[in-house]
C-alpha positions in Angstrom: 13.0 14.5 -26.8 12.0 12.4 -23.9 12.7 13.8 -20.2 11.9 11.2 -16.9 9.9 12.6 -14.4 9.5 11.9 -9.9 5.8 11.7 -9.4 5.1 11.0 -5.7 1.6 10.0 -4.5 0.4 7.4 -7.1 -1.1 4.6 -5.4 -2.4 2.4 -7.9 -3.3 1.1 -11.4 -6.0 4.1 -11.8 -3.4 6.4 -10.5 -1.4 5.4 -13.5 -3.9 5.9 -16.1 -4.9 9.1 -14.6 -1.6 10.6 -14.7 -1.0 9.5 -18.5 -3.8 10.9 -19.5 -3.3 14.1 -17.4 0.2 14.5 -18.6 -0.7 13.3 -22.7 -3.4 16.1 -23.0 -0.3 18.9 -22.3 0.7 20.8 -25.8 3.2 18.9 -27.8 3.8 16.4 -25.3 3.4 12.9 -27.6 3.9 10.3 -25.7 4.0 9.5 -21.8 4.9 6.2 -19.9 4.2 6.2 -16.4 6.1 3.1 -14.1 4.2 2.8 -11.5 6.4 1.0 -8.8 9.3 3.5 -9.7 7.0 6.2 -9.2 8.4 7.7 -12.4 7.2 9.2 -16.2 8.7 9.5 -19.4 7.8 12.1 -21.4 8.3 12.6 -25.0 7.3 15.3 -26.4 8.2 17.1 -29.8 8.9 20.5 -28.4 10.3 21.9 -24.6 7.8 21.5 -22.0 8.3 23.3 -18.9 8.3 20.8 -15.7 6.2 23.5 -14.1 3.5 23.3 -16.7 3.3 19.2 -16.6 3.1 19.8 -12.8 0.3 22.1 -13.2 -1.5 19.6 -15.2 -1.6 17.0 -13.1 -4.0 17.1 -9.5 -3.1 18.3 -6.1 -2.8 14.9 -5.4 0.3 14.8 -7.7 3.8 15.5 -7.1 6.1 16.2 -10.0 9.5 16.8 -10.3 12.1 16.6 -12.9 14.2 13.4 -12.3 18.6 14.6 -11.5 20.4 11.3 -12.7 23.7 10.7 -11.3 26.3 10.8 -13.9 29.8 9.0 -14.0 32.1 10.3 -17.0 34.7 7.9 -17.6 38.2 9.3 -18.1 38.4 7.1 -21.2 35.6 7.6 -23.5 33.3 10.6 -21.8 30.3 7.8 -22.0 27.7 8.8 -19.6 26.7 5.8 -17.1 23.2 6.6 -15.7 22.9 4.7 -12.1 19.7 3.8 -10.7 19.6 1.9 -7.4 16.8 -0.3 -7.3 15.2 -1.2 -4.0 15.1 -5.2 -3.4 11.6 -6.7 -2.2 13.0 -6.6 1.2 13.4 -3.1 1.5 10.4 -2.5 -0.3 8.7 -4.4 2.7 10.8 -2.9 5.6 7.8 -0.5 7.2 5.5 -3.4 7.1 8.1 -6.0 8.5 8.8 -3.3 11.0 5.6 -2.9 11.9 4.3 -6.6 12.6 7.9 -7.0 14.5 7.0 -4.2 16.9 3.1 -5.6 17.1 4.6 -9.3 17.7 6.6 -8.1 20.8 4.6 -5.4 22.3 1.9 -8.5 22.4 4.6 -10.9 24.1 5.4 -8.3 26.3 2.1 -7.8 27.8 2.1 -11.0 29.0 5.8 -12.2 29.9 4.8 -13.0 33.5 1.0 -15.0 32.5 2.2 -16.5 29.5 -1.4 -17.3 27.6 -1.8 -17.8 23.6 -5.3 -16.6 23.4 -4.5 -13.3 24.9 -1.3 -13.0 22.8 -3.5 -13.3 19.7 -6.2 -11.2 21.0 -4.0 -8.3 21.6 -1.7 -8.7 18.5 -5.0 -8.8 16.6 -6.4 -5.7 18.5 -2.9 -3.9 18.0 -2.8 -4.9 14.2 -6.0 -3.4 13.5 -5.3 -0.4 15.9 -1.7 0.3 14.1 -3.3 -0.6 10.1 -6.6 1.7 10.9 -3.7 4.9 11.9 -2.1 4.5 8.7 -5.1 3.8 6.6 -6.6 7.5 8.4 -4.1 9.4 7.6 -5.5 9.8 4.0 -9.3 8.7 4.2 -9.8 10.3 1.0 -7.4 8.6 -1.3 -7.7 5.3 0.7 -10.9 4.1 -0.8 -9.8 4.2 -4.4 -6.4 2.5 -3.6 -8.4 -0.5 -1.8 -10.9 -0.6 -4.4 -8.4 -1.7 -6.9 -8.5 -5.4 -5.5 -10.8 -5.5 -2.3 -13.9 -7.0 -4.1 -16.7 -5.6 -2.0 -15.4 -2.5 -2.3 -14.9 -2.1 -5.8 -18.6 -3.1 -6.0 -19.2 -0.9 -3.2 -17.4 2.3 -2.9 -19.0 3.2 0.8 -17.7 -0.3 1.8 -14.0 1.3 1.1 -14.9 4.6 3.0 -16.0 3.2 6.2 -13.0 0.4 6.2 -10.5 2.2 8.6 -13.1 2.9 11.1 -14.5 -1.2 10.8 -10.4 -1.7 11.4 -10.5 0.5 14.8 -13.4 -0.8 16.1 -12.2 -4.5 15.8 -9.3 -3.4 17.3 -10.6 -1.7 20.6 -12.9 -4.7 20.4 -10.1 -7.1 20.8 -8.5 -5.3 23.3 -11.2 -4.6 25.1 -12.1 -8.0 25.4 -15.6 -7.2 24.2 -17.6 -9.4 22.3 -15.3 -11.3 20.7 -16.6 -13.9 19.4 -18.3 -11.0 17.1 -15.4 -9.6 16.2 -13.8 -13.0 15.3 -16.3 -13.6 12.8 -15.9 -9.8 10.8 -12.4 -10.7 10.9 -13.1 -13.6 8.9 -15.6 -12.1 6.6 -13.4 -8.7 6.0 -10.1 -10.4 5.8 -11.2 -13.5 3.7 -12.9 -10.8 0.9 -9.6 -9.1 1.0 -7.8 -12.0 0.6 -9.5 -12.7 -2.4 -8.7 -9.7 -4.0 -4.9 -10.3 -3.4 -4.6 -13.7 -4.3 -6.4 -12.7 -7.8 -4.3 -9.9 -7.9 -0.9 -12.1 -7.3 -1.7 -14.6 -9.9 -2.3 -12.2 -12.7 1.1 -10.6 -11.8 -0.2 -7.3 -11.3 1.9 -4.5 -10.3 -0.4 -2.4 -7.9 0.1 -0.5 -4.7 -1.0 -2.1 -1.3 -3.3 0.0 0.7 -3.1 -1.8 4.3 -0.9 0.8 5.2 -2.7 3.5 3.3 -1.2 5.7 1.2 1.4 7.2 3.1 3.8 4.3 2.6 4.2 3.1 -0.7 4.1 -0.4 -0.1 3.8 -3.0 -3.0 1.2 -5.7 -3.3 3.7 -8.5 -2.9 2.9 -12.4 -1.0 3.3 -10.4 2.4 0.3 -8.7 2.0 -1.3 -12.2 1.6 0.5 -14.2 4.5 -0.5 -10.8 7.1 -4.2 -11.5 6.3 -3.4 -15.6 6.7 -2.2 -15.1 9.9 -4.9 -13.1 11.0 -7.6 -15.4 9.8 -5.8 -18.6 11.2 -6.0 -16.5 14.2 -9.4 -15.9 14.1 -10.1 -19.7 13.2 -7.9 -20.9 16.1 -9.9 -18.7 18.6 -13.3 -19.8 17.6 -12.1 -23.6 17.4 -10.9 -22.3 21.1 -7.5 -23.8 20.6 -5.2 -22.2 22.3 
């Protein structure tokens, strides 16, 4: 018998693996598939496990519950339709579209009566950081695992990935603050271009991972978004140093 599973709070690739192995060590469970961008398992198993014991099995990190499909009998033939509804790319993306929307005009907005591109890119820069660092601290612990999975330093690194947020809030207040910027220009090109690489490697091998600039409270999917918000930072950053604005 196979049973599909909810599993809230995997994050990535290692998540995946974690949780099949978790869940494939339980007693006469034989198989388990774990989708990671439908955040669900299947089970197989050749004798009743309870959903409580599979959710006992897994870390506090782990949410488990038994998947309730919605069922349409037909009048006909009693065939059971399962329906899913699939979330497009868009909606997948909606937080983070929200999010650079609100950014992009709270930046216009601060200067609607001196109209000047350099301070608009400062402070959208300073507010990106500011807003990405809030989501990234709301889990500091599980965040450096999640952006270890394609940030190369910090894969090779693994403090790199703890200290990340608060690299993130300093640029930001840096920005803001008008204080040296140049400085901060140049991290932003370092910290973003290593990023950069890791998603670009990860979208041409077709990877299905979990992006982590919003943490781990939203699950956000590594998609060409997550590449184009880091371009425009670092043409950003390029335009300010060439001092074109």
């Amino acid at each position: 018998m196979t049973h599909t599973y909810i599993i809230k709070g995997m994050t990535c690739n290692n998540c995946k693996i974690k949780v099949e192995q978790k869940l494939g060590k339980v007693d006469h469970v034989t198989k388990v598939e774990v989708d990671l961008e439908r955040g669900e398992a299947k089970v197989t198993m050749d004798k009743h496990v309870n959903t409580e014991i599979l959710k006992n099995a897994l870390p506090e990190k782990y949410n488990l519950s038994e998947k309730q499909e919605k069922n349409v009998f037909t009048s006909s033939n009693n065939t059971i339709i399962s329906e899913e509804v699939e979330k497009t790319k868009l909606q997948q993306l909606k937080p983070l579209l929200l999010i650079l929307f609100y950014i992009t005009t709270a930046s216009i907005l601060m200067h609607h009566n001196n109209w000047s591109w350099s301070g608009f890119m400062l402070d959208f820069m300073g507010l990106f950081y500011i807003v990405f660092s809030f989501f990234k601290m709301l889990d500091l612990k599980s965040f450096p695992e999640s952006f270890s999975i394609y940030d190369p330093l910090a894969k090779h690194i693994p403090f790199y990935g703890k200290i990340y947020p608060f690299i993130e809030t300093a640029l930001g207040l840096m920005f803001l603050m008008r204080f040296e910027v140049n400085s901060a220009l140049i991290v932003t090109l370092v910290v973003l271009g290593i990023t950069t690489v890791g998603v670009t490697k990860t979208l041409l091998d077709k990877k299905s991972i979990r992006c982590a600039c919003l943490g781990t409270a939203l699950k956000l999917p590594m998609t060409e978004a997550t590449f184009i918000e880091n371009a425009i930072m670092i043409v950003m950053a390029i335009l300010m140093l060439l001092g074109i604005n």
